[in-house]
N, C-alpha and C positions, 0 to 999 in steps of 0.2 A: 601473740599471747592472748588468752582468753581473760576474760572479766570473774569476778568469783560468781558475779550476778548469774553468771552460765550455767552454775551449779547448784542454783536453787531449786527447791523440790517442784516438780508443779502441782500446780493447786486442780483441785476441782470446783466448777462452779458449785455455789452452794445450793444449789435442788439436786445434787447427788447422791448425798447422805439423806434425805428426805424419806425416799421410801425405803430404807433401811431402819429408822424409826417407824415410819407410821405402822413400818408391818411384824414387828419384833423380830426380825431377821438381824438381831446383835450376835455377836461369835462367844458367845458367855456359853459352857456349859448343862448348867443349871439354869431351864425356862423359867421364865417371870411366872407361869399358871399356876396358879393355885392346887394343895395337894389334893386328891381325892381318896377315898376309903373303897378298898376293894380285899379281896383273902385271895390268900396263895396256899395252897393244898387244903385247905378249910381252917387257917387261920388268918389271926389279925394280919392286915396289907395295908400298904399306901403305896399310890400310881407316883412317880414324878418324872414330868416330862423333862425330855433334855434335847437337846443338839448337837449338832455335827460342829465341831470350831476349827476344820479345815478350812482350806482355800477350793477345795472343790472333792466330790461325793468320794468316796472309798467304800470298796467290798467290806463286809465284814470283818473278813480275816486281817483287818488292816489295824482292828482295836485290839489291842496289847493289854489294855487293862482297865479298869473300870473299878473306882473306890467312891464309898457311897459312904456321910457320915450325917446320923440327926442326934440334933442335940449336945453335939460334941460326942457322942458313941457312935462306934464303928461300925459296920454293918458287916457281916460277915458272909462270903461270895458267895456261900450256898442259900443267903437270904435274897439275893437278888435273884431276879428275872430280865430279860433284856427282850422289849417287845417293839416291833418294827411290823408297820403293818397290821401282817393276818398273822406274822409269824412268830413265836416266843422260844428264847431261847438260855441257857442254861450260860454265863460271862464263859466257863471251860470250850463248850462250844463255837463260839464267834470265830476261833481261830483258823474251823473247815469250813467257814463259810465264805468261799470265795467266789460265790455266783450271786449272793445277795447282797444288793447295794445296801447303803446309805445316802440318801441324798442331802442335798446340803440345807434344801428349802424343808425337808421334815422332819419332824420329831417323832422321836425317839421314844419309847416308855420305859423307866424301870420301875418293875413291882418290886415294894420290900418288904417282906416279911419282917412285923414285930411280935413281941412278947404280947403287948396289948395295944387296943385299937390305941392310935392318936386322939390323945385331946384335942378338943377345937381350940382355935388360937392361933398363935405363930409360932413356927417352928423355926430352927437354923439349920440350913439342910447346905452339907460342902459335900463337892465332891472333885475327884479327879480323873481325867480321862487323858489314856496315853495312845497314842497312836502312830505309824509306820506310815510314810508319806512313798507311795511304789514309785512317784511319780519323777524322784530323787533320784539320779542315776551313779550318783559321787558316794555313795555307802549305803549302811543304814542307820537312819536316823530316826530318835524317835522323838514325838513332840509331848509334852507335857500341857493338858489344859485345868487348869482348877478354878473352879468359882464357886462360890457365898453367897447364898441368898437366903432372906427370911421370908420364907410363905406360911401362908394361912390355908389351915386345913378345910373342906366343904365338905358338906356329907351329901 
């Protein structure tokens, strides 16, 4: 008969988690950068980066859905944009994109069209990201990622 001791998780040394700090490579949704000011069809915009909060990269076609909230107002999908890269794409779209990744180390942009530019200051910017893991062979699942962060807008 085994010890329960057998069944303790194991540990990682601690310089594991290290460069996982030092390089902001945390599984949050919502990047820590700060927002910037940019326009989408020659209106008010603001850029906010995000991330990948899988275990490893997925096609596009693997994002199920994408909700974007500032201020506690909802954004509504025809105000976002979803930019990867060189490449920008419309949240309806992502579904046929099954030749462009997502990698896990990059981010992400969504441009959001508002009414008017952002005030400088802090914003409360949630959002959620649902996602379809191919890699699952047992159904389909989907994952649920949401996170809350306040950033500060730059011009």
């Amino acid at each position: 008969m085994e010890s329960a001791s057998a069944f303790a998780p194991a540990t990682s040394p601690p310089s594991a988690a290290v460069p996982v700090r030092q390089t902001d490579r945390g599984r949050a949704f919502i990047s820590g950068h700060p927002l910037t000011r940019t326009t989408l069809d020659g209106q008010p915009a603001v850029v906010v980066k995000v991330r990948l909060t899988s275990y490893r990269s997925l096609p596009l076609s693997c994002v199920e859905r994408i909700a974007l909230s500032i201020d506690g107002t909802e954004i509504p999908e025809d105000d976002l944009r979803f930019v990867l890269g060189a490449s920008t794409f419309r949240l309806s779209d992502l579904a046929a994109q099954s030749t462009v990744w997502w990698f896990i180390l990059d981010h992400a942009e969504l441009v959001v069209r508002t009414p008017e530019p952002l005030s400088q200051g802090t914003h409360v910017i949630a959002g959620t990201l649902v996602t379809v893991e191919p890699y699952i062979s047992n159904g389909r699942f989907h994952f649920h990622f949401t996170s809350t962060r306040e950033l500060e807008v730059r011009p």
